[in-house]
C-alpha positions as CSV (number, residue, x, y, z in Angstrom):
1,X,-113.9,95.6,50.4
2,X,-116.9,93.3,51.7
3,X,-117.9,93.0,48.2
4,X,-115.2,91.8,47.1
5,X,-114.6,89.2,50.3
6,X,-118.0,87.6,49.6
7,X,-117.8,87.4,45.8
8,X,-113.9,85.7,46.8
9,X,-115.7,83.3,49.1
10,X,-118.7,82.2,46.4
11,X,-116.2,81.6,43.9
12,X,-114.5,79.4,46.6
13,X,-117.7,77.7,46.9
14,X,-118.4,77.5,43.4
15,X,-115.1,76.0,42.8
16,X,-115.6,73.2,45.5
17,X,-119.0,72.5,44.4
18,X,-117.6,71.7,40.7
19,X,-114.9,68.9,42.1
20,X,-116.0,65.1,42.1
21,X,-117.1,64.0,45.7
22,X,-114.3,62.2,47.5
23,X,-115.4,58.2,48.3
24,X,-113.4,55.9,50.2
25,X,-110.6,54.1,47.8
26,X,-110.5,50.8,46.4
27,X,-108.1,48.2,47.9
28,X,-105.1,48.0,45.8
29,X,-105.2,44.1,44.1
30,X,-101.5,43.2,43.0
31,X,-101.1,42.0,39.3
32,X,-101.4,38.1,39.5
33,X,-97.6,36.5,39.9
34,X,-97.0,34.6,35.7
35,X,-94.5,31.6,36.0
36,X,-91.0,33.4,34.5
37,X,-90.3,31.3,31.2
38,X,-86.6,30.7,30.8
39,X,-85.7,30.7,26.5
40,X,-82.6,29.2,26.6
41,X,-79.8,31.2,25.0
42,X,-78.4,30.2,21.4
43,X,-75.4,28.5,22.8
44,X,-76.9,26.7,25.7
45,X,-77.3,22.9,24.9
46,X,-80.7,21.0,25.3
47,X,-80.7,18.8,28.5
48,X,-80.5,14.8,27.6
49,X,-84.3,14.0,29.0
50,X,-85.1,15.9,25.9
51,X,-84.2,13.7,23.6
52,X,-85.9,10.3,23.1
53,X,-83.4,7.3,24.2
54,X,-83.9,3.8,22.6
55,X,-82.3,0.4,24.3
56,X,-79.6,-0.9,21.6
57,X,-80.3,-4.3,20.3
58,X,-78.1,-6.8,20.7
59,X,-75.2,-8.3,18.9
60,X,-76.7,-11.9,19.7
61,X,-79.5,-13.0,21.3
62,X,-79.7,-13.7,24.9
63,X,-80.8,-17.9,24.2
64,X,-81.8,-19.1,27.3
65,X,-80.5,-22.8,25.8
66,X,-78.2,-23.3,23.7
67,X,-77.1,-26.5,22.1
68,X,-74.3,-27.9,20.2
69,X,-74.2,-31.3,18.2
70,X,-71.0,-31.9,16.9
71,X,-69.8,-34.8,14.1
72,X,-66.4,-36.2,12.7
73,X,-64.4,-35.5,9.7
74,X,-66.4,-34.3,7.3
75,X,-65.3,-31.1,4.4
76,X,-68.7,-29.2,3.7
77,X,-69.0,-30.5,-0.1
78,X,-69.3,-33.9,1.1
79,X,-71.9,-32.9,3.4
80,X,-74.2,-30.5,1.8
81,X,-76.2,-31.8,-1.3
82,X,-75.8,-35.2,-0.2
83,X,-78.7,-37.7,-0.2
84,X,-77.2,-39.9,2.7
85,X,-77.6,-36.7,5.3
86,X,-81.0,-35.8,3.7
87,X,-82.2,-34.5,7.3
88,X,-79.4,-32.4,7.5
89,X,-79.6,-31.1,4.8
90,X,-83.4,-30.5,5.3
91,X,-82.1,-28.2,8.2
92,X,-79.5,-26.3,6.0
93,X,-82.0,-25.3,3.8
94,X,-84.5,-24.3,5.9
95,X,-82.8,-22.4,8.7
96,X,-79.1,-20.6,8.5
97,X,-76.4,-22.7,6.9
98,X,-72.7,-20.9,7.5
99,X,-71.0,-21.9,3.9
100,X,-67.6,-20.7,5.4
101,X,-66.7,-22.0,8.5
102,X,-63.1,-23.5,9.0
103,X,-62.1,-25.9,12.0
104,X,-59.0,-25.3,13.6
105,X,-57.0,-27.8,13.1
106,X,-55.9,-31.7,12.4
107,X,-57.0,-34.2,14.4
108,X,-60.1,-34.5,16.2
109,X,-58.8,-33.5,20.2
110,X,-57.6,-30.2,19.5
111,X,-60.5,-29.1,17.4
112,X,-63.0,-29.6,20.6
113,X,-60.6,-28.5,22.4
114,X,-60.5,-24.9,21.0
115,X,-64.9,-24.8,20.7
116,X,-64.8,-24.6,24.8
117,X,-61.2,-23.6,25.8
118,X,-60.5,-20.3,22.8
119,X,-56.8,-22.4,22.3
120,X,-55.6,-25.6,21.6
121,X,-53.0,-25.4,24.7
122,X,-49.9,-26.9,22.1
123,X,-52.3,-29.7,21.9
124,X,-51.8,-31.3,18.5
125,X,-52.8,-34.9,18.7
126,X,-55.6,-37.2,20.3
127,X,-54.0,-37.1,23.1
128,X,-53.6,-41.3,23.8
129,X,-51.7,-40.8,26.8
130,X,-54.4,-38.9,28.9
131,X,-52.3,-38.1,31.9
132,X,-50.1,-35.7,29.5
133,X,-52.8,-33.4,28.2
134,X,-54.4,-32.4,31.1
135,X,-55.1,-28.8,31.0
136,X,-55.3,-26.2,34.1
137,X,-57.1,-23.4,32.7
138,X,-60.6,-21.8,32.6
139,X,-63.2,-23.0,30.2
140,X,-66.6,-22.1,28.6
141,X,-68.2,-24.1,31.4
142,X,-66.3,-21.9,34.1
143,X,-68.2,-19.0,32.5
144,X,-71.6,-20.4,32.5
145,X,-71.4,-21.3,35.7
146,X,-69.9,-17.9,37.1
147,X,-73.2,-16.0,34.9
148,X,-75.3,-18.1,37.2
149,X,-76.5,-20.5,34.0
150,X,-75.6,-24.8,34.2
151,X,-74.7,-26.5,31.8
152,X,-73.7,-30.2,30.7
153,X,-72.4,-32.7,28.2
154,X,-74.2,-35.5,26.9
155,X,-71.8,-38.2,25.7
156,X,-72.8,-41.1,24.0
157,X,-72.2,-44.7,24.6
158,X,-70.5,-43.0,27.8
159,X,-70.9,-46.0,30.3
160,X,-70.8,-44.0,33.6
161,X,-71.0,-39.7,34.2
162,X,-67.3,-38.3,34.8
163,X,-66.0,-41.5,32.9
164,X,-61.8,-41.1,32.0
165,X,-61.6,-44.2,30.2
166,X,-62.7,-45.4,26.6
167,X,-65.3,-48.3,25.5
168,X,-65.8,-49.6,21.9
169,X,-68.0,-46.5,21.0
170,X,-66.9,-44.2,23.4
171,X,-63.6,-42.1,22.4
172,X,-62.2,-39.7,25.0
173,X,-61.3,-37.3,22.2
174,X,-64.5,-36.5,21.5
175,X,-65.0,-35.4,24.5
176,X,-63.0,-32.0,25.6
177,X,-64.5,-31.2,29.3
178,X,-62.6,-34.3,30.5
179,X,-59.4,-32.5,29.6
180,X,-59.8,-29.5,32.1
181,X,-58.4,-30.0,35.6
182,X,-61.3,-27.8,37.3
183,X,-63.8,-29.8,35.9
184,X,-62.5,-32.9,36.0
185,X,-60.6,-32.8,39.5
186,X,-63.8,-31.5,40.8
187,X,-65.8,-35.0,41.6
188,X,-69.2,-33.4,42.0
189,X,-68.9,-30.8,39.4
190,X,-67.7,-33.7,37.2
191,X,-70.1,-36.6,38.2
192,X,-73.0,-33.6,38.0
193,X,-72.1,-32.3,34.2
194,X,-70.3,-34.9,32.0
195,X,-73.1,-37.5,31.6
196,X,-74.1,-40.3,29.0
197,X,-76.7,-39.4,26.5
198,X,-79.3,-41.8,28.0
199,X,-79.4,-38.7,30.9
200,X,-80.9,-36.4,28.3
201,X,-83.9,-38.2,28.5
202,X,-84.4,-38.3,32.0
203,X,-83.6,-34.3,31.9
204,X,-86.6,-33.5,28.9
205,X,-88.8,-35.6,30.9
206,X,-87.6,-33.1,33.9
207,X,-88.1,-30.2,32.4
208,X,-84.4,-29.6,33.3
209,X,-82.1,-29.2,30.2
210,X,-79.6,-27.0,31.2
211,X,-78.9,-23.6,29.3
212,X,-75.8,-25.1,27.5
213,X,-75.7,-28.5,25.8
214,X,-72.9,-29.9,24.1
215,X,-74.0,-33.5,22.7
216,X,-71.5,-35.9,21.2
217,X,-72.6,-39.1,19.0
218,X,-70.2,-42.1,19.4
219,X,-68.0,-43.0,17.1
220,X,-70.0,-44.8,14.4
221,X,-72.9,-41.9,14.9
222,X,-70.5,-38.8,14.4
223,X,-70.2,-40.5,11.1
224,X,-66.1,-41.2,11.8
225,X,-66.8,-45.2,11.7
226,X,-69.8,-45.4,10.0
227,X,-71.6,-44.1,6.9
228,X,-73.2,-40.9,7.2
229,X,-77.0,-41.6,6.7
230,X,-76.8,-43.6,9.9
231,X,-75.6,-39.9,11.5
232,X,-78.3,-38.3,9.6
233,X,-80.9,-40.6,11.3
234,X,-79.4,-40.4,14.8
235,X,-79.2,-36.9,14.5
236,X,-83.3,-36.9,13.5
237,X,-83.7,-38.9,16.5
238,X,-82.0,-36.4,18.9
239,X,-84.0,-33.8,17.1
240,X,-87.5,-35.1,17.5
241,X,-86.3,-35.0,21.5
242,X,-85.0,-31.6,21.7
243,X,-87.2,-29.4,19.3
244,X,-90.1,-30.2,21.2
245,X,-88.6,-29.7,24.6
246,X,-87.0,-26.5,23.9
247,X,-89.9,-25.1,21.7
248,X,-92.3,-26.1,25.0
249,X,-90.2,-22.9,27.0
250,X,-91.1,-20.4,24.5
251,X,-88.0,-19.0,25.6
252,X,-85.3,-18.3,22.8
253,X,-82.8,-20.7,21.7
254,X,-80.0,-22.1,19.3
255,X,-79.2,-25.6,18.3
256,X,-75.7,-25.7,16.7
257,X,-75.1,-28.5,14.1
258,X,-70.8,-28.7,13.0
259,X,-68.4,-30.9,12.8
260,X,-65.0,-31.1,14.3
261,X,-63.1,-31.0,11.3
262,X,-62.7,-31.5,7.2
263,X,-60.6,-33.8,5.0
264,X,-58.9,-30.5,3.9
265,X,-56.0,-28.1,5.2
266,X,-58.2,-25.1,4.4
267,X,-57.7,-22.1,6.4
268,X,-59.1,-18.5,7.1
269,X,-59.3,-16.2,10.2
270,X,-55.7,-15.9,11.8
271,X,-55.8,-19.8,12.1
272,X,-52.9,-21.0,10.7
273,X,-52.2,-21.4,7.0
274,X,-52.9,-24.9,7.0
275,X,-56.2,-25.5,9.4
276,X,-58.9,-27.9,9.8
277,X,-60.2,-27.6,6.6
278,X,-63.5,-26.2,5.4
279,X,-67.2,-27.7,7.4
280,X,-70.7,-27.3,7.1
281,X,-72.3,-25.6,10.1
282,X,-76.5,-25.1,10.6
283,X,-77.9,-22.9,13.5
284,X,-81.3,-23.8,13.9
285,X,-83.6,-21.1,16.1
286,X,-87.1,-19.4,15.9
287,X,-84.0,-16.3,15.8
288,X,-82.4,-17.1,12.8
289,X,-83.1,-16.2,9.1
290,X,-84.9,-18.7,7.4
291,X,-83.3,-20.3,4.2
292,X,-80.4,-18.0,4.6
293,X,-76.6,-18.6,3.8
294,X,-74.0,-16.5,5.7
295,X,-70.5,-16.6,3.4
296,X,-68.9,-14.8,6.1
297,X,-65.1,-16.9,7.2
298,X,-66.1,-17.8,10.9
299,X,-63.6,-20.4,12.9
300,X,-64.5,-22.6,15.7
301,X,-63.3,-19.3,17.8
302,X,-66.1,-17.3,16.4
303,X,-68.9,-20.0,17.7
304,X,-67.3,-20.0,21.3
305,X,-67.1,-16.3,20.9
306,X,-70.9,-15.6,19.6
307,X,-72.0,-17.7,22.8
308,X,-70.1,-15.4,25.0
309,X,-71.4,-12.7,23.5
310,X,-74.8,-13.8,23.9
311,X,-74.5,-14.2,28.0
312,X,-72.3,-11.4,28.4
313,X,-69.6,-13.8,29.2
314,X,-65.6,-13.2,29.0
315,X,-64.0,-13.7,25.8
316,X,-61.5,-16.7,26.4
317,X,-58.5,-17.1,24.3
318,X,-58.6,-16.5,20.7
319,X,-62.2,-15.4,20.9
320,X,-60.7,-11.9,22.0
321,X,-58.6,-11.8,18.6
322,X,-59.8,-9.2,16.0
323,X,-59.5,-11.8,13.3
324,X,-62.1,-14.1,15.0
325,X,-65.6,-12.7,13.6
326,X,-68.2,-12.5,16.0
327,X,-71.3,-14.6,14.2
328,X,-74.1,-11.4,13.8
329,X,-75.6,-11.9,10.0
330,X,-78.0,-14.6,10.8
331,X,-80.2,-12.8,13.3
332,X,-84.0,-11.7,12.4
């Protein structure tokens, strides 16, 4: 029996002596924390931010000036190709010439009338009796001024700013601001923006042209008295003053070059069937397409409409009208 105790208790020992000594244990260290990554599930749409974005370009350019030079009573074929409006012609065929542009109407008055006002208010003469076309209704110049941008019209041969009358040279009809009661019931407003031409120099020497210009020659310069190379060398004239001041900015710009009307009835545009007949119209800007022709039918509309467009402004009148084509093809 002791035998068999003792051989019980070496085996015991035996058995202990074979097991791997006990040490103190390790600290447990915690798998490091991964960032979860979310895959987004087949039907789940990508958020916007993960898509590029682009800023649209514009219809028109935003011109910081714009100007407009308007003449008298000429259809397109007897302007373009014609030797007596060789700098004119110089223009056309350097910068953008629109070969289908249509006044609005016969005679002069209404014609200006619709280039700031988007209507010709029932006007449909020159309007000799001034007191009855006086016209109580917003304006191109309301809208400039509202955006925060000035403006003003340089009339020549005008003999004093804000002037109601007529002179030898000076015809009221040529000039459409004097028309609008808040303009011209407005003394300061008037006196400040409806100037003579002689101004304009004072204003380049300034530095102060305002963004929109809207220059009318007198009546023997807008070619209605006179021939036309004495309004192709007035208009150089006014050129060699302007291209330099507005190229000094290095800001973008547009000088206009139209005409009030044609010697034709032709027509296009939701003007009626018989308009103001067919004119020859030149944008001249480091924006433009050089040596280009646009055969697109524009109206006088579509010019008041284009410079809305460029400063964001409200369509007036007509402009609003689906037939009246917003001027885009000439832009770089």
């Amino acid at each position: 029996m002791k035998k068999i105790l003792r051989m019980t208790i070496i085996a015991s020992l035996l058995a202990a002596a074979c097991q791997p000594a006990q040490t103190e244990s390790a600290p447990t260290i915690p798998p490091p924390t991964l960032p979860l990554r979310t895959i987004p599930s087949a039907t789940t749409a990508p958020a916007a931010t993960d898509f590029p974005t682009s800023t649209p370009i514009p219809l028109v350019p935003n011109f910081s000036h714009i100007v407009i030079i308007i003449f008298e009573n000429k259809e397109f074929g007897t302007v373009i190709g014609n030797s007596d409006m060789a700098y004119f012609n110089l223009l056309a065929n350097s910068y953008t010439l629109l070969t289908q542009h249509y006044a609005t109407t016969h005679p002069s008055l209404p014609n200006y009338i619709s280039l700031i006002g988007g209507d010709t208010f029932g006007i449909d003469d020159n309007c000799v009796d001034f007191d009855d076309c006086h016209i109580d209704s917003p304006s191109l110049p309301d809208m400039i001024e509202a955006s925060g941008r000035t403006w003003k019209t340089y009339q020549d041969d005008m003999p004093e700013p804000c002037f109601e009358g007529e002179t030898l040279r000076y015809v009221r009809k040529h000039n459409p601001f004097i028309f609008f009661d808040p303009i011209r019931l407005n003394r300061e407003r008037c006196l400040r923006s409806i100037v003579p031409l002689t101004q304009m120099d004072a204003d380049i020497a300034a530095n102060d042209l305002p963004n929109f210009t809207f220059i009318t020659p007198d009546i023997c310069y807008s070619s209605h008295d006179c021939d036309l190379d004495l309004a192709d060398g007035w208009l150089k004239e006014q050129m060699d003053k302007l291209y330099p001041a507005l190229e000094s900015t290095g800001e973008p710009y547009l000088i206009i070059l139209t005409w009030d009307e044609g010697q034709g009835e032709h027509s296009c545009c939701g003007l009626p069937e018989k308009a103001g007949g067919r004119i020859a119209t030149v944008f001249i800007s480091p924006q433009v397409r050089e040596n280009f022709q646009d055969a697109t039918p524009y109206s006088h509309y579509s010019i008041l409409k284009t410079i809305s467009e460029a400063w964001g402004l409200p369509h007036l009148g007509r402009t609003a009208d689906a037939e009246t084509t917003l001027i885009t093809s000439p832009w770089k």
